[in-house]
C-alpha positions in Angstrom: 150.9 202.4 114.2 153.3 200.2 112.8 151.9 197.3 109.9 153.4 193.9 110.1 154.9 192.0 107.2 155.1 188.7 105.7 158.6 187.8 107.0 157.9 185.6 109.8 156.2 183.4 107.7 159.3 183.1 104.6 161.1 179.7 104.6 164.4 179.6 103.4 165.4 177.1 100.3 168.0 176.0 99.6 169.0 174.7 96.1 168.5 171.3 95.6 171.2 168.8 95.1 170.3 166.1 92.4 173.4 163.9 92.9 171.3 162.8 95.5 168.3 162.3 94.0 169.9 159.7 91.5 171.5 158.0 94.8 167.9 157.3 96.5 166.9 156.0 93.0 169.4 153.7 92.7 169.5 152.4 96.4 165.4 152.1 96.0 166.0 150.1 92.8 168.5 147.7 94.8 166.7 147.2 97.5 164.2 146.4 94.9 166.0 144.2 92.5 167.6 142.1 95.8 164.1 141.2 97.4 163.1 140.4 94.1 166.1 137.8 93.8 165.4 136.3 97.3 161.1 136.1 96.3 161.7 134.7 93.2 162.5 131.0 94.9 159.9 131.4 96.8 157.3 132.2 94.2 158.7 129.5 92.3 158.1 127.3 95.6 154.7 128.0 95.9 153.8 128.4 91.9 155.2 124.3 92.3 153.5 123.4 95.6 149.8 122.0 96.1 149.8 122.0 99.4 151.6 123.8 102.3 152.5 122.3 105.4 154.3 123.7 108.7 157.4 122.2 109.4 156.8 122.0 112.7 153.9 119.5 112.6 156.1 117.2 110.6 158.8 114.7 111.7 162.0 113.9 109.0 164.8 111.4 108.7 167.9 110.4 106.6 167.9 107.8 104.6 171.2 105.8 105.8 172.9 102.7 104.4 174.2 100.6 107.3 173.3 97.2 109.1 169.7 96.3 109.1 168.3 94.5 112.3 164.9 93.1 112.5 164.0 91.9 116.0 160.6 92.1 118.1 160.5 93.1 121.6 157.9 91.6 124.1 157.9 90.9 128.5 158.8 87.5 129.3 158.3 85.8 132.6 160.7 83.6 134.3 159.9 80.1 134.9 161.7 77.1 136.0 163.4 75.1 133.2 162.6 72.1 135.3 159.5 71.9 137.6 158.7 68.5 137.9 155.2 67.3 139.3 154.9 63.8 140.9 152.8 61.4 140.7 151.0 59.1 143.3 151.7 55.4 141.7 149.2 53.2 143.5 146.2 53.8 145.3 147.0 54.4 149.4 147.4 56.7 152.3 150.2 59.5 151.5 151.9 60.7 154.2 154.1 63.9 153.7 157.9 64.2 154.5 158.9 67.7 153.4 156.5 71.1 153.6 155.8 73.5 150.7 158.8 76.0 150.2 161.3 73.2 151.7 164.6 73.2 149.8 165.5 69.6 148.8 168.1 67.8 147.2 168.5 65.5 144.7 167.1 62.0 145.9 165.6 63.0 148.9 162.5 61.8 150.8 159.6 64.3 150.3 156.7 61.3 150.9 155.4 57.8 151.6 152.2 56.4 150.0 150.8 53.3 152.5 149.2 51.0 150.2 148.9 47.5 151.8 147.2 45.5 148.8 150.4 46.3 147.0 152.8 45.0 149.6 150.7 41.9 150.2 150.4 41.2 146.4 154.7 41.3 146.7 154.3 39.0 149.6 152.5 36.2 147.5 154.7 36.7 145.1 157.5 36.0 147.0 156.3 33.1 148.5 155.7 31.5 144.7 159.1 32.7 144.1 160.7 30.4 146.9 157.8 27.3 145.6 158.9 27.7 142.2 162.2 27.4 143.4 162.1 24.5 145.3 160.0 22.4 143.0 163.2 23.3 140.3 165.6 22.4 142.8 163.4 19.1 143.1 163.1 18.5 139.2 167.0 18.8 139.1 167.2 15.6 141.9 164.6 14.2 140.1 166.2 14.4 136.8 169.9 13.0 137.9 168.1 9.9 140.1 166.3 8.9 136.1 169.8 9.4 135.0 171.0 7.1 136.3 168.4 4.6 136.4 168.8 5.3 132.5 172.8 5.0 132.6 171.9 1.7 134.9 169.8 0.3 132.0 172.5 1.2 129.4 175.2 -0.3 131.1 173.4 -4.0 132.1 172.3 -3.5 128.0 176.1 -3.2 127.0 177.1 -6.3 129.5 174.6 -8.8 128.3 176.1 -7.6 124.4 179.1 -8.5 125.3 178.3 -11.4 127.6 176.4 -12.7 124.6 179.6 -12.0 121.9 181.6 -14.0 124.6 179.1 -16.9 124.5 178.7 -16.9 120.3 182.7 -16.8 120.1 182.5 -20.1 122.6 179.8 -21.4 121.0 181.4 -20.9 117.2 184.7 -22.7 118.6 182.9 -25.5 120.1 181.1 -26.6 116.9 184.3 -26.5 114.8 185.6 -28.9 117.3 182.1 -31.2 117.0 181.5 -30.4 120.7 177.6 -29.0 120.0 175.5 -29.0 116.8 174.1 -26.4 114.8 171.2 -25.7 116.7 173.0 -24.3 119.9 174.8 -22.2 117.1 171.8 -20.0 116.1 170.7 -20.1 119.2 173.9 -18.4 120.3 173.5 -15.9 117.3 169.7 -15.6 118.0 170.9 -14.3 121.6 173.5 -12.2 119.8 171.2 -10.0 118.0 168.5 -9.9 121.0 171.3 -8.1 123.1 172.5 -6.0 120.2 168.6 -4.3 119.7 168.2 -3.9 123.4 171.4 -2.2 123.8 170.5 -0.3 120.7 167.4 0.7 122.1 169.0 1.1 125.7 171.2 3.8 123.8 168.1 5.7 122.1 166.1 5.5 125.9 169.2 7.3 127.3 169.7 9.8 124.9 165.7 10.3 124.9 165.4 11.1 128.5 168.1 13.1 129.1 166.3 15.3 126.0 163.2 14.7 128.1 164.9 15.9 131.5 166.6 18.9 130.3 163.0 20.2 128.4 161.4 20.2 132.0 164.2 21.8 134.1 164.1 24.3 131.2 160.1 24.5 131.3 160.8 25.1 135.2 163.3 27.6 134.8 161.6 29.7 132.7 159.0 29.8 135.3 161.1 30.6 138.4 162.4 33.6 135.4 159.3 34.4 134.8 158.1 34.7 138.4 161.1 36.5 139.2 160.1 39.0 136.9 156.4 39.9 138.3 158.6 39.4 142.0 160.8 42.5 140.8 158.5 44.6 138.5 156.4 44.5 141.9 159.3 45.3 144.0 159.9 48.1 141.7 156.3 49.5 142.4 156.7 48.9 146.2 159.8 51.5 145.6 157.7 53.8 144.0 155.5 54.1 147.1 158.1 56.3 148.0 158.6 59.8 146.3 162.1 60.7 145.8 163.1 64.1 144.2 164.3 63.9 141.1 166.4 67.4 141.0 167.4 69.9 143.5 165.3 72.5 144.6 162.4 73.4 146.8 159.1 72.1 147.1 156.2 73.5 145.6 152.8 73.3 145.7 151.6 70.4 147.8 148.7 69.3 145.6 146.7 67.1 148.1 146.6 67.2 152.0 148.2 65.0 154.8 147.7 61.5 155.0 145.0 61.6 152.1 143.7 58.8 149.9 145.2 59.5 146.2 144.1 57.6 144.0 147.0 56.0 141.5 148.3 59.0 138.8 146.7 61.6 140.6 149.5 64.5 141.3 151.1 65.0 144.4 153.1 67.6 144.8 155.9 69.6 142.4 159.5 70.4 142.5 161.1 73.3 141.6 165.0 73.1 140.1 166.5 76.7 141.0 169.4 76.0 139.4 167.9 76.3 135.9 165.8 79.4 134.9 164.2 79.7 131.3 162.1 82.9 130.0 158.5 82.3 128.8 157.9 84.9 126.4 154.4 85.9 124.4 154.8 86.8 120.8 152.5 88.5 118.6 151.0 86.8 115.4 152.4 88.7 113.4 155.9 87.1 113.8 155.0 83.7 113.9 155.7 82.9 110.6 159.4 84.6 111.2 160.3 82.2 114.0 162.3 79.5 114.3 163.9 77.3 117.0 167.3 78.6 117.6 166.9 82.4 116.6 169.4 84.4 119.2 167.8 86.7 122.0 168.7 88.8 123.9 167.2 89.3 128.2 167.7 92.5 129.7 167.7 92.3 133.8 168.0 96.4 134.6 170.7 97.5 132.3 172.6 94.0 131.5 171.6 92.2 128.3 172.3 88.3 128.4 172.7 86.6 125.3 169.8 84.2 125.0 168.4 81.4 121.8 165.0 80.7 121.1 164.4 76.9 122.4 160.7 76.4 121.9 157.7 77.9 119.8 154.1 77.0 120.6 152.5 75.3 117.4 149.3 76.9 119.0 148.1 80.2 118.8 146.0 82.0 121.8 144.8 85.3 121.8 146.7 86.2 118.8 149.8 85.3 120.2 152.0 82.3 120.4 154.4 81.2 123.0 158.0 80.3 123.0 160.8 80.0 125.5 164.5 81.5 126.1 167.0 79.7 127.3 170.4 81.6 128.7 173.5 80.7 127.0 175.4 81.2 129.5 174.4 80.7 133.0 171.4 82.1 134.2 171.9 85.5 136.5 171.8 84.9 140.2 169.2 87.6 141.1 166.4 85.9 139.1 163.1 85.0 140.5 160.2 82.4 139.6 157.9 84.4 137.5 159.5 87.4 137.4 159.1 90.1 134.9 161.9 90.8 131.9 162.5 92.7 128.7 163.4 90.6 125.9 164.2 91.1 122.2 164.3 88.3 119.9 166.4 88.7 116.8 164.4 87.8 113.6 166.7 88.9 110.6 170.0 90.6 110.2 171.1 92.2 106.9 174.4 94.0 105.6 174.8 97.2 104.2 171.3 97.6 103.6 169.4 101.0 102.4 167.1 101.9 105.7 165.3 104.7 107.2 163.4 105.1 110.8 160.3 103.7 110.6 157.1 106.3 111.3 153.4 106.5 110.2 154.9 107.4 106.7 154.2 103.8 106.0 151.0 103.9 107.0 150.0 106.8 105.9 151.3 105.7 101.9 150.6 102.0 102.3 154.2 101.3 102.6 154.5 102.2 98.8 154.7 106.1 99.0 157.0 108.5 100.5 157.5 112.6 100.4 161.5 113.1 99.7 162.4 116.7 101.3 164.4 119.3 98.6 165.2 122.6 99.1 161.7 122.8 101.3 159.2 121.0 99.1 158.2 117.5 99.8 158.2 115.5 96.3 155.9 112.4 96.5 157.8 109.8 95.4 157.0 105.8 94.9 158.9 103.2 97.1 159.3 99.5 97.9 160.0 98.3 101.4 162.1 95.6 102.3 161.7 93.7 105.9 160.7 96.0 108.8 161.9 96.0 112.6 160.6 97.9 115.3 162.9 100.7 114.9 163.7 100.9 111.0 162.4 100.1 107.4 164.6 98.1 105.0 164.4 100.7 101.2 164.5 98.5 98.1 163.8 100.9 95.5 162.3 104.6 95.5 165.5 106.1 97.8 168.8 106.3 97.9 171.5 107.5 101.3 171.7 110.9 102.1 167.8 111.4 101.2 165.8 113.3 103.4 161.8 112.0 103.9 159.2 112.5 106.0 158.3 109.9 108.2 155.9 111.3 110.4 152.0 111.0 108.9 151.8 112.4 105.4 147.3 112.2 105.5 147.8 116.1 105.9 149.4 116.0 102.1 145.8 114.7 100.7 148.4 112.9 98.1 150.2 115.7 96.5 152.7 115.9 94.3 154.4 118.1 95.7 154.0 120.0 99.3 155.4 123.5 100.7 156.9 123.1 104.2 156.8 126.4 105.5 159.0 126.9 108.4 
């Protein structure tokens, strides 16, 4: 029987080779060396960080230096620039010439108010128009016929002067010649003078009375003016009995019903002028004390933007908001429709090369006074101060300059760090 040996069980060696032992070393102390140069940053990172955020939860921006434009953004609703509403003048029976919707032009017909006490109070007028008339008409015949019954008087006053001049020059002769005595002298002086204060007097009579006669056809004159007045200021309201419209359009809403009694001032119906469209527009209260008339707009019908200006501000506030119109500077688009609903931004302020960044919750986050500048993956906390805000960007006074990086998504998650990791 034949005893096994140990052979099967003998593994060969073979000298080892320590070249290559001193080649793993130094590869394994590479390999060590380089991770430690790409930790280090990273240890530094977090030895500097107090807090560490994921990148993905956070939102960041540039800070940029360019035009700054602060504007607000709110519906408007068209409305007719002019929409007059008429008025019933007098008290009567209206009686309707047009329908609601009706398109109307400018001066035509649209009712008839039947008021009888008004016409007959025209009527007497009138008819003391015409009396007034007549009776001046009279005072003018009257006041020649005294005329001349004046100029009558006058003129028999100046031929008895000189009748009596005549007989004191005859007189004067005859008693140089010894033909009468003194006595029919004065007498023909006496006579002389008589004739001289009644012509005198005859003079002032005239002059008198035809004062007199012009003060009374002046007194009636300004009566038959007068009348003629209250005659036409009637007239006028007789006019008014029928409604004209005063722009072209269509009818709106007809405010009472078909041969109604209005009463005088009540409202009628209205009239809406197509031609002309303005935007009503509601702005918040935060802006009020931003706007002014004449601020330009802007009104977006689908993807056109018409250039717009602010015409009219609300001085009263309602629901926390204030209300203002926009008027198109050029002419309003065709497709626009009463009451219709548009986008519309209103230009507040516009700066020049201005330090900005996109506004986010970063403002409200810090208070508008803190913001976390992004470097080399650490958020620094860093103090700011904001200019004017728009709806889309944040006007940077101090705190941060272009090419900046910040976060301006919420920064609550920082619990007010110094400095925060943003791991990605």
């Amino acid at each position: 029987m034949k005893i096994s040996d140990t052979s099967s069980q003998d593994v060969m060696l073979t000298p080892q080779n320590h070249n290559r032992v001193w080649i793993r070393l130094i590869v394994s102390l590479l390999v060590v060396v380089i991770a430690g140069w790409f930790a280090t940053p990273m240890v530094q990172r977090w030895a500097q960080a107090e807090e560490s955020v994921s990148a993905s939860r956070l939102r960041t921006a540039a800070v940029a230096r360019g035009d700054f434009v602060r504007d607000v953004t709110v519906q408007g609703r068209v409305v007719a620039a002019v929409s007059p509403t008429l008025y019933a003048s007098q008290n009567g029976t209206i009686t309707f010439a047009v329908e609601a919707g009706d398109s109307v032009s400018e001066g035509d017909v649209l009712a008839n108010i039947d008021s009888p006490e008004m016409r007959n109070s025209l009527l007497q007028e009138q008819s003391r128009l015409n009396s007034l008339l007549v009776e001046l008409d009279r005072q003018r015949i009257s006041s020649q016929q005294e005329q001349l019954e004046n100029q009558k008087s006058l003129d028999s006053a100046s031929i008895a002067l000189k009748a009596a001049l005549r007989e004191l020059d005859r007189v004067q002769r005859a008693f140089e010649l010894g033909a009468v005595n003194e006595v029919e002298l004065d007498r023909a002086r006496d006579n002389l003078e008589t004739s001289e204060v009644l012509h005198k007097h005859a003079e002032l009579d005239f002059a008198l009375d035809i004062d007199r006669l012009n003060f009374e056809q002046q007194t009636r004159r300004l009566l038959v003016e007068q009348q003629q007045l209250l005659v036409s200021d009637l007239e006028r309201q007789v006019n008014e009995l029928t409604l004209i419209s005063p722009v072209t359009g269509i009818v709106g809403n007809l405010l009472v019903s078909q041969k109604t009694n209005v009463a005088r001032n009540q409202p009628v119906l209205s009239v809406v002028d197509l031609t002309a469209f303005e935007v009503e527009v509601q702005i918040p209260e935060a802006y009020v004390g931003d706007l002014a008339i004449g601020m330009a707009a802007e009104v977006r019908t689908g993807t056109i933007a018409h250039a717009a200006t602010l015409v009219a501000v609300s001085p009263e506030i309602v629901s926390n908001q204030v209300s203002g119109r926009l008027r198109f500077s050029a002419a309003a688009p065709d497709s626009l429709r009463q009451n219709q609903r548009l986008t519309t931004r209103i230009l507040l302020e516009e700066k020049q090369d201005v330090v900005m960044v996109p506004r986010g919750q970063f403002v409200e986050s810090g208070n508008g006074r803190i913001a976390y500048v992004v470097r080399n993956g650490i958020a620094y906390r860093t103090p700011i101060v904001m200019g004017a805000t728009s709806l889309s960007h944040i006007e940077i006074l101090e705190g941060l300059a272009p090419g900046d990086t910040i976060v301006v998504s919420s920064t609550d998650m920082f619990n007010s760090a110094d400095t925060v990791l943003i791991n990605n």
